[in-house]
C-alpha atoms as one frame of an Amber mdcrd trajectory, in Angstrom:
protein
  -8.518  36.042   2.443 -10.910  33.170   3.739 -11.255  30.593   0.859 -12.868
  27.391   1.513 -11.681  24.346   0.199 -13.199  20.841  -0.454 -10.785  18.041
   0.127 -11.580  14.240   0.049  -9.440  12.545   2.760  -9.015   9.152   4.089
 -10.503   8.819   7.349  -7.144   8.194   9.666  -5.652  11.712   8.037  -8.509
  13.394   7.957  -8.866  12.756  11.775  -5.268  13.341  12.036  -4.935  16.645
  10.340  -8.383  17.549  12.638  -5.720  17.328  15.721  -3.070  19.726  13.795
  -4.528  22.183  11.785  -6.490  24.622  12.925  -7.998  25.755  10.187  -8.814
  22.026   9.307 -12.960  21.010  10.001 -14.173  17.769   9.149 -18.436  17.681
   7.732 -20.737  14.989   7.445 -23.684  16.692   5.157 -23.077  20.188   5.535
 -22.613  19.687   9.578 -19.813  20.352  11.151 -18.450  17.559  13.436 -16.327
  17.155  16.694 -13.535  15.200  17.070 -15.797  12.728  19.168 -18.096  12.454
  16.310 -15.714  12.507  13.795 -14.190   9.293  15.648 -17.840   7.644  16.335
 -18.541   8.111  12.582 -15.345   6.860  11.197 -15.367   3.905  13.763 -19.110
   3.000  12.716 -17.860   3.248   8.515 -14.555   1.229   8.705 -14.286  -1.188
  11.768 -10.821  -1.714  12.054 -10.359   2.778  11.571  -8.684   2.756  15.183
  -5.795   0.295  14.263  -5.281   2.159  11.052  -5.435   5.596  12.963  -2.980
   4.516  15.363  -0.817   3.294  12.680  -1.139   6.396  10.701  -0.805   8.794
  13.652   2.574   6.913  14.420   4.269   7.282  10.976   3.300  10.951  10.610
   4.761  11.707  14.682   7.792   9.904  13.240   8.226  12.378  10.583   7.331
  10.238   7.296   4.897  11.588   4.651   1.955   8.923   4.764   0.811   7.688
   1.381  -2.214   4.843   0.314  -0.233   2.031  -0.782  -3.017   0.640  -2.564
  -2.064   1.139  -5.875   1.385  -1.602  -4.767  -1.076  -4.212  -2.580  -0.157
  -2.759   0.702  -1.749  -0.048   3.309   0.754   2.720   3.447   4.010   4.197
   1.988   6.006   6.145   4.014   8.243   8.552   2.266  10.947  10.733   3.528
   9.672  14.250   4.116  13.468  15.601   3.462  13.530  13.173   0.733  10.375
  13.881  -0.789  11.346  17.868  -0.434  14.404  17.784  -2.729  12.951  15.355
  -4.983   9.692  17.993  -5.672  12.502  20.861  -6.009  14.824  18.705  -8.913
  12.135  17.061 -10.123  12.759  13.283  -9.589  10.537  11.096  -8.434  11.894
   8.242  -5.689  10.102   4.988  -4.581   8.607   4.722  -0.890  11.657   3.304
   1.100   9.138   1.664   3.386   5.493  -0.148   2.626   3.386  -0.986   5.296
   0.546  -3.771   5.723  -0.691  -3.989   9.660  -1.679  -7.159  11.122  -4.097
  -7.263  14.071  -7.383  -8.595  15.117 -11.192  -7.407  15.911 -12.737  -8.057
  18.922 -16.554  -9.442  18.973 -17.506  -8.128  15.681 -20.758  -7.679  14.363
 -20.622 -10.578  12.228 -20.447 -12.843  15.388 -16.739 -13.842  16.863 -13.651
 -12.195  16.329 -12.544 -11.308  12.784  -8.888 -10.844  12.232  -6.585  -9.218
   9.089  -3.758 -11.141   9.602  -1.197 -12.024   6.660  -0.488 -15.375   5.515
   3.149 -16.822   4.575   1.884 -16.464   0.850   1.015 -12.807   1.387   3.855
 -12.074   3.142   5.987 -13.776   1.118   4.363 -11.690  -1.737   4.508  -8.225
  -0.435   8.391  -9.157   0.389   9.026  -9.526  -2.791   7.227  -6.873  -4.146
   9.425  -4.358  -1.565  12.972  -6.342  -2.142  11.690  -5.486  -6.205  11.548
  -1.772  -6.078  14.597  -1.398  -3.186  12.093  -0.793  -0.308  11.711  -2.567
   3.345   8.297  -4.138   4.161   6.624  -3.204   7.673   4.119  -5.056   8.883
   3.265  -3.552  12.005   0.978  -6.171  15.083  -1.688  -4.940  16.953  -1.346
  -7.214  20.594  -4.696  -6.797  21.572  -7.920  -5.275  20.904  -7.578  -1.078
  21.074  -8.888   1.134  23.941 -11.022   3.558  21.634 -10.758   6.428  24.063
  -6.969   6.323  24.385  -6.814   6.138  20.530  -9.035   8.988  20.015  -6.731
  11.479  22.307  -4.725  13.903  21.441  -1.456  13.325  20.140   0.442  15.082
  22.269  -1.210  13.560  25.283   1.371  10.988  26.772  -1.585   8.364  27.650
  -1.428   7.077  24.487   1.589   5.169  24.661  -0.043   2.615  26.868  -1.081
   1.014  23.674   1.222  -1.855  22.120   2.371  -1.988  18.829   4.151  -5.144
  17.647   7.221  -4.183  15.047
C-alpha cells in the first residue's frame, strides 16, 4: 500500500530524515526538491539553518530523540531513545535529561557585519536554572568559526564532516 502523507517538519529534521529515509521527499509547492535545493532553500529561509543542522545531525548520530525546546526557552531537548521507549510502553512521561541552546556567530550577513547568537551571563544564568529546576543538564554547544556549507550539507556517513569544530 502507497499512502502519502503530509508532515510539517522543522527544517534541520526534515533535511535530516531526507539523508535516512528513503521513502522521505521534501516539496516546495508541489515540486519535488534535491537535497542541494532543499539545503539552498532552507539556508536562504533561516540564516543560521547550517549551525542548527549540524547541531541537530549530531544529537540524532548520538542516538538522542531531538525535540523543539521552545516551549522551555531553549533550542532542543534531547531525550533518551531507550528512555523514551519504556516510558511510551508504561505510560509515564519523563523530562528531557538534556536542553540545548547553541552559541555561534554569522559571518558577513546581509544586514551588514557579522551578527552573532551568543548567550549572555543573564541568559545563561537563566536557562541554568531552568535545567537544575526540572533535574536536567544544560548544553550549550560553540560554533568556532563560520561553517563550510558544502561539508555541512554531506552526507552523514561521509567522514569529511568531522573537519568541522564544535565547542562543548
Amino acid at each position: 500500500e502507497n499512502r502519502r502523507c503530509r508532515t510539517q517538519l522543522s527544517f534541520e529534521e526534515g533535511f535530516f530524515l531526507s539523508f535516512h529515509d528513503s521513502r522521505f521527499d521534501i516539496y516546495l509547492a508541489a515540486q519535488k526538491l534535491t537535497r542541494q535545493e532543499a539545503w539552498d532553500v532552507f539556508r536562504c529561509r533561516q540564516t543560521d539553518f547550517p549551525f542548527y543542522y549540524a547541531a541537530f545531525s549530531h544529537f540524532r548520530n548520538k542516538g538522542w530523540t531531538v525535540r523543539s525546546g521552545m516551549k522551555y526557552g531553549v533550542d532542543y531537548l534531547l531525550y533518551s531513545r531507550a528512555l523514551e521507549a519504556r516510558g511510551a510502553v508504561e505510560g509515564h512521561h519523563s523530562h528531557a535529561p538534556f536542553s540545548v541552546i547553541l552559541s555561534f556567530k554569522l559571518g558577513n550577513t546581509s544586514r551588514g557585519g557579522d551578527e552573532e547568537r551568543l548567550l549572555t551571563w543573564t541568559g545563561l544564568q537563566a536557562c541554568s536554572r531552568l535545567a537544575c529546576q526540572v533535574h536536567s543538564h544544560f548544553l550549550s554547544p560553540s560554533f568556532d568559526s563560520a561553517l563550510d556549507m558544502s561539508a555541512a550539507a554531506r552526507r552523514p556517513d561521509d567522514d569529511s564532516h568531522r573537519s568541522q569544530r564544535i565547542c562543548w
